[in-house]
C-alpha positions as CSV (number, residue, x, y, z in Angstrom):
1,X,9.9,27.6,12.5
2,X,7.6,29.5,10.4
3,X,4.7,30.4,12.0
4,X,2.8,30.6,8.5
5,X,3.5,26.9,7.7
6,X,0.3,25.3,6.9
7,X,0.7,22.0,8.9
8,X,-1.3,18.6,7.6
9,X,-2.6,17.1,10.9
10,X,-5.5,15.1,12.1
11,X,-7.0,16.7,15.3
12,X,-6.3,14.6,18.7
13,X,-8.6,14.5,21.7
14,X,-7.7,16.3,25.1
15,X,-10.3,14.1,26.7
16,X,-8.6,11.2,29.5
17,X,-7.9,8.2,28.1
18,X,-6.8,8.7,24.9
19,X,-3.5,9.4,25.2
20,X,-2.4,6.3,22.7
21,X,-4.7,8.0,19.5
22,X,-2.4,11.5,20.2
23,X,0.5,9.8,19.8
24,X,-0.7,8.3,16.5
25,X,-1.8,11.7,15.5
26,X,1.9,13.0,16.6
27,X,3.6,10.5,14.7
28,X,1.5,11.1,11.0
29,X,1.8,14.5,11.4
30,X,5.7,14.4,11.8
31,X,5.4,12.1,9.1
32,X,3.4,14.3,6.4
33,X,5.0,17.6,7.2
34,X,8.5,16.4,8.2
35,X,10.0,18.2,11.6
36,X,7.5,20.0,13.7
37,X,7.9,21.8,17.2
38,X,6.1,21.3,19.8
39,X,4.2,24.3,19.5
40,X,3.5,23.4,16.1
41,X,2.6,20.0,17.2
42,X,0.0,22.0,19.2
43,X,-1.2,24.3,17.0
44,X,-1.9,21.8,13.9
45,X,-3.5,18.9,16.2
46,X,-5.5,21.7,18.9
47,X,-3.5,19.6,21.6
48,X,-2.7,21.5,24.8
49,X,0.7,22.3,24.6
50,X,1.2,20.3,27.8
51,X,-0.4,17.1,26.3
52,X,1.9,17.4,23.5
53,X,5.4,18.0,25.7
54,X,4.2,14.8,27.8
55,X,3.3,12.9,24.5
56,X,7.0,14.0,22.8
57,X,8.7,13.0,26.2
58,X,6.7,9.6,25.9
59,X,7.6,9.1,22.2
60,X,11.3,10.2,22.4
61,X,11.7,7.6,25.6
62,X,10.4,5.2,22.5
63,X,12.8,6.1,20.3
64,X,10.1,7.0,18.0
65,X,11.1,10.7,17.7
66,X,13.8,12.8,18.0
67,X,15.0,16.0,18.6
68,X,17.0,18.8,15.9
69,X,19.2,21.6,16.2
70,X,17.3,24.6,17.9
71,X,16.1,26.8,15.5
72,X,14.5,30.5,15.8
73,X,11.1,31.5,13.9
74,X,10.5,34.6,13.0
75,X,10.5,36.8,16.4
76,X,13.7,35.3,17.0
77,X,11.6,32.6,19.3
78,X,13.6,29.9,20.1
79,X,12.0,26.5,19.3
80,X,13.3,22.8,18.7
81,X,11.7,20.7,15.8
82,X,11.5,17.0,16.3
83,X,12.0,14.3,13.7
84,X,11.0,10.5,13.0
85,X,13.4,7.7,13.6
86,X,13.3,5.7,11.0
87,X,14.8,3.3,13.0
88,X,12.4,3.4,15.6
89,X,10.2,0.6,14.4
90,X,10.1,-2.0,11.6
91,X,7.8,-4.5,9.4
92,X,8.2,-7.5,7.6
93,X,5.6,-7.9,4.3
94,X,5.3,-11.2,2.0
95,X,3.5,-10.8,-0.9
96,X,2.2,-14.4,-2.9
97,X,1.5,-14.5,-6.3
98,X,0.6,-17.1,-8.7
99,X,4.4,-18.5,-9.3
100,X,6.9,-16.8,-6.5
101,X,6.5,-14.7,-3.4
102,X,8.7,-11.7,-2.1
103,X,9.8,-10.5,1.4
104,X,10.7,-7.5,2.5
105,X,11.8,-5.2,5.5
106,X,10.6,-1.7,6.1
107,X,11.2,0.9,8.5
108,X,9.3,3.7,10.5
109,X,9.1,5.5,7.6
110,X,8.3,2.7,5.0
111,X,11.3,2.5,3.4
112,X,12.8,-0.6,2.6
113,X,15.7,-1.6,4.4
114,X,16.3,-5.6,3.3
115,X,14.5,-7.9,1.0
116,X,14.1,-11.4,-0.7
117,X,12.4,-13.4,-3.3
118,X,11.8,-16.9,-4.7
119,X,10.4,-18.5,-6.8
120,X,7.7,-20.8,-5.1
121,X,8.3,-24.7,-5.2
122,X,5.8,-27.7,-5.8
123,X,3.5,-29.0,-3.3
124,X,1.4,-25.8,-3.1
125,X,1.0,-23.8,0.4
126,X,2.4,-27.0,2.7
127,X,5.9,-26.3,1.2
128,X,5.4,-22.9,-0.1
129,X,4.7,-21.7,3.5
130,X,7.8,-23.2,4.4
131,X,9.6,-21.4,1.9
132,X,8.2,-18.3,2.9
133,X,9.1,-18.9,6.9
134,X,12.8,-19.6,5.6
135,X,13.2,-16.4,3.8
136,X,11.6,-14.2,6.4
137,X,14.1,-15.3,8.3
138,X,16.9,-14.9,6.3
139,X,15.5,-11.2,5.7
140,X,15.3,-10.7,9.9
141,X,18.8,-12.3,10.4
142,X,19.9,-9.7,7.5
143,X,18.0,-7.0,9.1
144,X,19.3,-8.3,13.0
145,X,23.2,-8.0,11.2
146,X,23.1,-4.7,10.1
147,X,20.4,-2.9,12.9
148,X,20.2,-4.7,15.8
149,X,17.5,-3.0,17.5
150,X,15.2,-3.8,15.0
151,X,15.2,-7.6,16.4
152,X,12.8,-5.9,19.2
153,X,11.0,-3.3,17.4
154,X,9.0,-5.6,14.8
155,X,5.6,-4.1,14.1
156,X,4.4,-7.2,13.1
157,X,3.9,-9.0,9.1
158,X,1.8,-7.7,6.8
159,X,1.1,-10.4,4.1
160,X,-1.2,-9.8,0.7
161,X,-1.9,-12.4,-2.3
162,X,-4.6,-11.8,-4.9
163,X,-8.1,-11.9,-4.0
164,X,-11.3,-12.3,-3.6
165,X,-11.2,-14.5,-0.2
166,X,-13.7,-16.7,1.3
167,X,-14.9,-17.6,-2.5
168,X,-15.0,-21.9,-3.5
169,X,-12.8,-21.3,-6.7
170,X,-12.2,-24.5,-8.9
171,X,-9.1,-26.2,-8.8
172,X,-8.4,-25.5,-12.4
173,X,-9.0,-21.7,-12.5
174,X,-5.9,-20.0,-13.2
175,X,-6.9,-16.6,-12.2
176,X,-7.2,-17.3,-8.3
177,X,-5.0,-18.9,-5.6
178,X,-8.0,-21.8,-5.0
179,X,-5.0,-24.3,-2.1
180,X,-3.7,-21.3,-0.9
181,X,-7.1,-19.1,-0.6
182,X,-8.1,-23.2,1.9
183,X,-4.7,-22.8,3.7
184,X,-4.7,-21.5,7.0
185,X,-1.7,-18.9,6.0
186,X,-2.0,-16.2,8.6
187,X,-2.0,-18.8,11.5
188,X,0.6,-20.5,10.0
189,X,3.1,-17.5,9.5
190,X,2.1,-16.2,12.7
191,X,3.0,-19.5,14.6
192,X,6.2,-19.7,12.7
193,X,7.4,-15.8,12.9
194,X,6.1,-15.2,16.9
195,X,4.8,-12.1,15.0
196,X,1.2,-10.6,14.7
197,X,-0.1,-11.2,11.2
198,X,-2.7,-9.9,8.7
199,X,-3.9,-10.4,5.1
200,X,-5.0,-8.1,2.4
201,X,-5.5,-8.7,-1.0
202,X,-3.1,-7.1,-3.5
203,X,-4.6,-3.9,-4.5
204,X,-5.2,-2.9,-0.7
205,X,-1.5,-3.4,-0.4
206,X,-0.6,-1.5,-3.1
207,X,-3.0,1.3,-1.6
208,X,-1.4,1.1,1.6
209,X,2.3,2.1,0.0
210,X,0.4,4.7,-1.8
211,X,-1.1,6.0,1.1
212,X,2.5,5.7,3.4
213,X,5.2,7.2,0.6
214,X,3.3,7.9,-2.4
215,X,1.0,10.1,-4.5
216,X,-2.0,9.1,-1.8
217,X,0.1,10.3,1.1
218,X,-2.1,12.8,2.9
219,X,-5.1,12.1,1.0
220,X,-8.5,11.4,3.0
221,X,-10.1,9.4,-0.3
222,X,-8.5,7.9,-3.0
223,X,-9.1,4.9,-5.6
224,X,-5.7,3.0,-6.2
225,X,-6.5,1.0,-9.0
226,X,-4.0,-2.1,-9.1
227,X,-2.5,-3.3,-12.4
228,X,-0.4,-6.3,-12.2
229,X,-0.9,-10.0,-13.3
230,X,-4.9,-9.5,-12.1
231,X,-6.5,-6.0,-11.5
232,X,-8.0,-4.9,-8.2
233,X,-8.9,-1.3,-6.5
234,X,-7.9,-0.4,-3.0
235,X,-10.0,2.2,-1.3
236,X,-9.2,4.7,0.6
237,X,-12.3,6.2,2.4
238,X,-12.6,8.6,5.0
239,X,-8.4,8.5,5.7
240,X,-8.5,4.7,6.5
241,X,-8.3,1.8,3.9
242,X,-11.5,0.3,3.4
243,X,-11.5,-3.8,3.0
244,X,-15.0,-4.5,3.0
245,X,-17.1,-7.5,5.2
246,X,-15.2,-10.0,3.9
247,X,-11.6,-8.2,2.7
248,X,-13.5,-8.2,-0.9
249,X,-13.9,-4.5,-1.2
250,X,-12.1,-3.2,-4.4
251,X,-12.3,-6.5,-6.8
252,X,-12.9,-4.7,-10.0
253,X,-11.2,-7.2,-11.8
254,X,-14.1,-9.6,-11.6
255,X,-16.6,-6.7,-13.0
256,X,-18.1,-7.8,-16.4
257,X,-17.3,-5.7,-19.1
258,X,-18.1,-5.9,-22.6
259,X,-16.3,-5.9,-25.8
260,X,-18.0,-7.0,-29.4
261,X,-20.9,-8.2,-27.8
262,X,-18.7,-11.0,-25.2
263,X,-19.2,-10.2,-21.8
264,X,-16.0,-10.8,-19.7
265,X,-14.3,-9.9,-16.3
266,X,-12.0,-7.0,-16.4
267,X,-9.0,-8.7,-15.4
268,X,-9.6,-11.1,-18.5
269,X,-8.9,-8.6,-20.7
270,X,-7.0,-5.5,-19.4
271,X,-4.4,-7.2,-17.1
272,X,-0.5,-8.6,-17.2
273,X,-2.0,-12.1,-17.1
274,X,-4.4,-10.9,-20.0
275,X,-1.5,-9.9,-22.2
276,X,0.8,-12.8,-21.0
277,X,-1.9,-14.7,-22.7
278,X,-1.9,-12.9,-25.6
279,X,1.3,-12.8,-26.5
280,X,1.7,-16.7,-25.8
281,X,4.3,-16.3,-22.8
282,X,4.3,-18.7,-20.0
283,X,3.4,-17.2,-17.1
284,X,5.2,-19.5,-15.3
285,X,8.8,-17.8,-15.6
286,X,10.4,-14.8,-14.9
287,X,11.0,-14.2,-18.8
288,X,7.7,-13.4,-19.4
289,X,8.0,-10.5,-17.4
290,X,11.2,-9.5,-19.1
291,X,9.8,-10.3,-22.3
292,X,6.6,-8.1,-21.8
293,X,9.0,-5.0,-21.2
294,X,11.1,-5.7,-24.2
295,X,8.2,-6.1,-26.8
296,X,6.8,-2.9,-25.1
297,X,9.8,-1.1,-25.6
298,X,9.8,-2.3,-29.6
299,X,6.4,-1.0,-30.0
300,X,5.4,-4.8,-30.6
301,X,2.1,-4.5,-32.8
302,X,0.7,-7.4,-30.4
303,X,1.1,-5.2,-27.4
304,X,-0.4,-2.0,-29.0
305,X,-3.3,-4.2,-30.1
306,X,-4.2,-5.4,-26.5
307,X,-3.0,-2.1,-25.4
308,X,-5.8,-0.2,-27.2
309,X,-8.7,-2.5,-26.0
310,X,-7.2,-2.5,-22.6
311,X,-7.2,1.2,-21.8
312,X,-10.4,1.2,-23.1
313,X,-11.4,-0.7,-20.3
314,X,-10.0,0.8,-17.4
315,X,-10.9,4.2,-18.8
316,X,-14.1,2.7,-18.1
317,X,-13.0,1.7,-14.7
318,X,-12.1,4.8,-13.6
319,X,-15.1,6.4,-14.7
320,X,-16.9,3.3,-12.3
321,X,-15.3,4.2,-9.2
322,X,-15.3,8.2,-9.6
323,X,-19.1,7.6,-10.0
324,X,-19.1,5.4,-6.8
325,X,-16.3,7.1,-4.4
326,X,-16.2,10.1,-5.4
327,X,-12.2,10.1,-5.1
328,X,-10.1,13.4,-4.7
329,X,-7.9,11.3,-7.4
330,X,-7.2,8.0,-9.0
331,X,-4.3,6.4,-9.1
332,X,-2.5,3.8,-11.3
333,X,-0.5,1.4,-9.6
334,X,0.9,-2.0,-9.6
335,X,3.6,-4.8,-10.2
336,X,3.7,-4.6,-14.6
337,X,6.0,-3.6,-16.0
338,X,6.9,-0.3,-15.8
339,X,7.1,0.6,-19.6
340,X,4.3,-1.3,-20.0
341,X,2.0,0.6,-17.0
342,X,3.5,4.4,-18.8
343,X,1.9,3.4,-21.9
344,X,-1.6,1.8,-20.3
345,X,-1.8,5.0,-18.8
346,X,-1.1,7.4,-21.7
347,X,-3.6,5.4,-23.7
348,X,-6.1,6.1,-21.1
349,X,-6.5,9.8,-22.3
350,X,-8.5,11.7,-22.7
351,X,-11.0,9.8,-19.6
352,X,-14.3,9.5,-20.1
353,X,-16.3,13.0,-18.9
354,X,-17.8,12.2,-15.3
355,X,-18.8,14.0,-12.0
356,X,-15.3,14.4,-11.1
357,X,-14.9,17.0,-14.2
358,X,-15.1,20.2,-11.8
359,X,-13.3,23.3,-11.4
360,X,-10.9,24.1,-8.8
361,X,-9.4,20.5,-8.8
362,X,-6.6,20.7,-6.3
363,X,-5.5,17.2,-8.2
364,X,-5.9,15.4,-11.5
365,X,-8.5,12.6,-12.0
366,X,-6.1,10.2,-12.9
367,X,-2.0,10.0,-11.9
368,X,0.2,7.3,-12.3
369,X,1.4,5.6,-8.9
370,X,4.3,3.3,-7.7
371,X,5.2,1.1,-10.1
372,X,7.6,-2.1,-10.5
373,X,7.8,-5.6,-8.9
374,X,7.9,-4.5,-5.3
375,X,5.1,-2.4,-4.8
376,X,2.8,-4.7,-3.5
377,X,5.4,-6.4,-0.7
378,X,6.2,-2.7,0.2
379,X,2.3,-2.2,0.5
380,X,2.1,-5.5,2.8
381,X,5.4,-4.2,5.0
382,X,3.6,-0.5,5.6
383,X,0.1,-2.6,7.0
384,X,1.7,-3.5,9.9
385,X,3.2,0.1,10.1
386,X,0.2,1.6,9.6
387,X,-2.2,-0.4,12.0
388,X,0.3,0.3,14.7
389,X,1.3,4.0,14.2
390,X,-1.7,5.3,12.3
391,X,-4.5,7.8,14.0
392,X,-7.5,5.1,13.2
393,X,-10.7,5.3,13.8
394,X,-10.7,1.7,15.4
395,X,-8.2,2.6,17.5
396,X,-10.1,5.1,19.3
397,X,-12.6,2.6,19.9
398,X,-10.3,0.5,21.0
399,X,-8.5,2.5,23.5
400,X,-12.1,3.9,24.9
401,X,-13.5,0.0,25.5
């Protein structure tokens, strides 16, 4: 190994009792860097170099690491780098939207390994829950078929749906999920999957897959700002995603902006559902989608219209939270189109001078994220991932109690 390597690690604890955090720390830093000895292990996390062979011991027994081909470092030194399993654990995420919901399957290292979609039936989140149950199992029995270890090495379901929560929305508001925001959804999945579950709104999601195989992997703070059929912003603070008292944190959408003198949330104007509506298209169906990408594609003079005003916009976003969070970046993510997210995000240029203009910039203000249909059921599969392997804060406290 090279001794040179400069290794990306949180530091672990050689106090007792907190032998559970320094595997987490273990685990991210074989994730970020890739294989790593132990003496490496040692060296990037200050762990004694006996806490670290007992901890790799402990985690290969798991089938959570394993070992490579002995290698020699520069002296000649013998050493032996260990590796991930990606089969070592796995997730389930269900994301809900307005009109149809996705499932999918991840792996140890958040990549997807089976999925599903549908589009959801009538009679709200009573039958739409049972939808949902149905194809989560159908993507377990898929997953069970072709790995079946992973049947006992479920992390748990992650499951995110547009936002804000714990608001009284009226029954005719087509921007939020008013039955399904009432339903008791995590209780209900949880009873009908035997598996732990938690809820996070759309963006958070999408921040999560940023933060587990994307351009936030690695990155201690970070604004992912969501762009799909609403817009959100999941935070990144201090290395752990940040959801706020009431999993509100983030809803940028419902900021007011204003345009000719009309005050309006953001999401009314700069978002899929926003140009849905201005194109005429019927939310509804799955052509409206494809339709979106086409006319983006022709350079539709409908879509370059709401284009201009809606960059305009989120250039002011981004300006907002680099004010606030002081971010090492910002990045553009979401479910649109992709097309259509490429040009949002050219049109955003140049961004509005700000406090994040400084020399030395390791990263640029603003880079374009994970895009496409997926994103945010990928973000809801790594949650579960990430609350069980991840070197939190919480945990700590947890572990100490």
């Amino acid at each position: 190994m090279n001794e040179l390597r400069t290794i990306r690690a949180k530091s672990g604890t050689n106090q007792e009792g907190t032998s559970a955090h320094n595997r987490r720390v273990l685990i991210e830093a074989i994730r970020l860097n890739g294989p790593l000895s132990r003496a490496d292990l040692a060296r990037a996390t200050r762990l004694t170099k006996q806490t670290v062979s007992n901890l790799i011991e402990s985690l290969e027994a798991d089938g959570l690491v394993a070992s490579e081909d002995v290698v020699r470092g520069a002296r000649g030194q013998p050493s032996t780098p260990y590796r991930l399993v990606p089969e070592g654990a796995f997730a389930l995420g269900v994301q809900i939207d307005r009109h149809l919901t996705r499932v999918v399957a991840v792996d140890l290292l958040g990549r997807e390994v089976a999925r599903a979609m549908a589009n959801l039936p009538p009679g709200g989140p009573a039958e739409g829950s049972k939808l949902i149950l149905r194809l989560i199992e159908a993507v377990r029995q898929d997953l069970a078929g072709r790995i079946p270890e992973s049947a006992h090495r479920l992390a748990g379901l992650g499951v995110a749906m547009p936002g804000p929560f714990g608001l009284e929305p009226s029954d005719d508001d087509t921007w939020m999920m008013a039955q399904w925001q009432d339903f008791p959804l995590v209780e209900t999945l949880a009873a009908g999957t035997g598996l732990a579950t938690s809820l996070q709104n759309d963006a958070s999601a999408c921040a999560t897959a940023e933060r587990m195989n994307g351009s936030a992997d690695g990155l201690d703070h970070v604004v992912c700002i969501y762009f799909g059929y609403g817009i959100g912003a999941g935070l990144i603070l201090g290395g752990e995603l940040y959801t706020g008292s009431n999993r509100n944190a983030g809803e940028i959408g419902m900021v007011l902006f204003s345009r000719g003198g009309v005050q309006s949330p953001l999401e009314h104007r700069a978002s899929l559902a926003s140009l849905f509506q201005h194109l005429g298209l019927d939310s509804a169906t799955t052509e409206a989608y494809a339709e979106v990408e086409r006319l983006t594609l022709a350079d539709d003079p409908r879509v370059l219209e709401w284009l201009a005003g809606a960059a305009a916009d989120t250039r002011h976003a981004v300006h907002m939270v680099e004010t606030i969070f002081d971010p090492e970046t910002v990045i553009l993510s979401g479910s649109a189109p992709e097309p259509l997210a490429k040009r949002l995000f050219a049109e955003m240029f140049p961004l509005i001078p700000s406090n994040a203009d400084r020399q030395g910039r390791a990263l640029p203000r603003l880079q374009l994220g994970m895009i496409g249909p997926w994103a945010v059921a990928l973000g809801a599969a790594a949650e579960p991932i990430r609350r069980a392997f991840d070197p939190l804060f919480s945990a700590i406290l947890k572990e100490a109690s």
